[in-house]
C-alpha positions in Angstrom: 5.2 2.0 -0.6 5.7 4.5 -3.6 4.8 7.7 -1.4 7.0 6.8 1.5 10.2 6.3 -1.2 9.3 9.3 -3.3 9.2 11.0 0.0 12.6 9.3 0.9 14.7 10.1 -2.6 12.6 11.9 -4.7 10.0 10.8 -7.4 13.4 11.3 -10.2 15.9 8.6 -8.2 12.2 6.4 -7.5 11.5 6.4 -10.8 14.5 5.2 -11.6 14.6 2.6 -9.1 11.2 1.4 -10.0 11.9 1.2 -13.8 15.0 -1.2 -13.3 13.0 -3.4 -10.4 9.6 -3.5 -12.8 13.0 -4.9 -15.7 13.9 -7.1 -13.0 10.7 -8.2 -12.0 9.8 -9.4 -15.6 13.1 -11.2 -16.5 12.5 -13.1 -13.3 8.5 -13.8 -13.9 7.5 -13.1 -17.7 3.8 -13.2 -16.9 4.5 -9.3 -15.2 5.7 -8.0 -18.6 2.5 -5.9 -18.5 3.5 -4.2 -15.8 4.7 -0.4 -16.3 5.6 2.4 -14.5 4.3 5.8 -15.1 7.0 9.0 -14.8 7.4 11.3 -12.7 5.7 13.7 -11.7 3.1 11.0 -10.1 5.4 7.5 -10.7 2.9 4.8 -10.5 2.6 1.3 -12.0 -0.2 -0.1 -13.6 -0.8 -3.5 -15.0 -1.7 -5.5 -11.9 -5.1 -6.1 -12.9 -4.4 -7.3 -16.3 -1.6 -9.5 -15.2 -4.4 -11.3 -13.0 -6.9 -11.6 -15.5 -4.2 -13.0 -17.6 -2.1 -14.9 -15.5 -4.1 -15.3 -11.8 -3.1 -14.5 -8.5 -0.4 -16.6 -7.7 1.6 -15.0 -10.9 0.8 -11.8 -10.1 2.1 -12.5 -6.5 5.1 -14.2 -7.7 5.7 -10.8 -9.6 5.4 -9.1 -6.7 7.7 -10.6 -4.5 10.2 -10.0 -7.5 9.5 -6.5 -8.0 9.9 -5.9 -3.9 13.2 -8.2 -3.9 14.4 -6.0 -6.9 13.9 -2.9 -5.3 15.7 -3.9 -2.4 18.7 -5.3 -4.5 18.8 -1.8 -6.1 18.7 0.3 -3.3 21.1 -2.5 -1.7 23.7 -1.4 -3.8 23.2 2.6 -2.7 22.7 2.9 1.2 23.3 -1.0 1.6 21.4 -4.2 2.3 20.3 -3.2 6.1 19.1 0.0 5.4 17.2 -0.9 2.1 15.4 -3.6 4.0 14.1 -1.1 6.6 13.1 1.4 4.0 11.4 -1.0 1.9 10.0 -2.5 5.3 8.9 1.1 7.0 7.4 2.2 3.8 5.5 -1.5 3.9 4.0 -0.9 7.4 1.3 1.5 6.5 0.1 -1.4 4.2 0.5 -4.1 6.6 -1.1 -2.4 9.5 -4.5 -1.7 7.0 -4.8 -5.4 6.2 -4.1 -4.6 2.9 -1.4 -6.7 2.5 -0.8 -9.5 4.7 2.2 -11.3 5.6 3.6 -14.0 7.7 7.2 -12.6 7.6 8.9 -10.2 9.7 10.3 -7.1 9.0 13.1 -7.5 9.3 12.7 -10.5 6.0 10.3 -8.1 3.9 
């Protein structure tokens, strides 16, 4: 997801969206307070694997679904809720299509 935005606003304005979400993401599930992101030039986040060692998967997921719902409320408030759905969504679909990550949902609900 994180190449497809950077490619989309920038690795500056991702960054920056990224930093609030990961803030959002851990008032909304504490256990993801390891999670941090790495600035630019190469943003990146890191802590997933201690936050399942810690914490297990259905935390870490939890997290997840924050930090994606955060970034979406962020970028809601820029280009608006439709478009920041399909962005987050479209940068998603690489992952999806891999197996990588699967879902149930549509696209449209990512």
């Amino acid at each position: 997801m994180g190449v497809a935005l950077v490619q989309w606003c920038g690795p500056f304005a991702y960054y920056a969206v990224l930093a609030r979400a990961v803030r959002l993401a851990q008032v909304a599930v504490p256990a993801v307070e390891q999670l941090r992101v790495l600035a630019p030039p190469a943003v990146t986040l890191e802590g997933f694997e201690d936050i399942e060692a810690t914490h297990g998967d259905a935390l870490l997921l939890a997290g997840v679904h924050a930090l994606l719902a955060a970034v979406i409320t962020i970028l809601d408030r820029v280009i608006g809720e439709e478009l920041a759905i399909r962005v987050v969504s479209d940068a998603l679909r690489p992952l999806l299509a891999d197996g990588f990550v699967t879902s149930t949902r549509t696209d449209t609900e990512l």
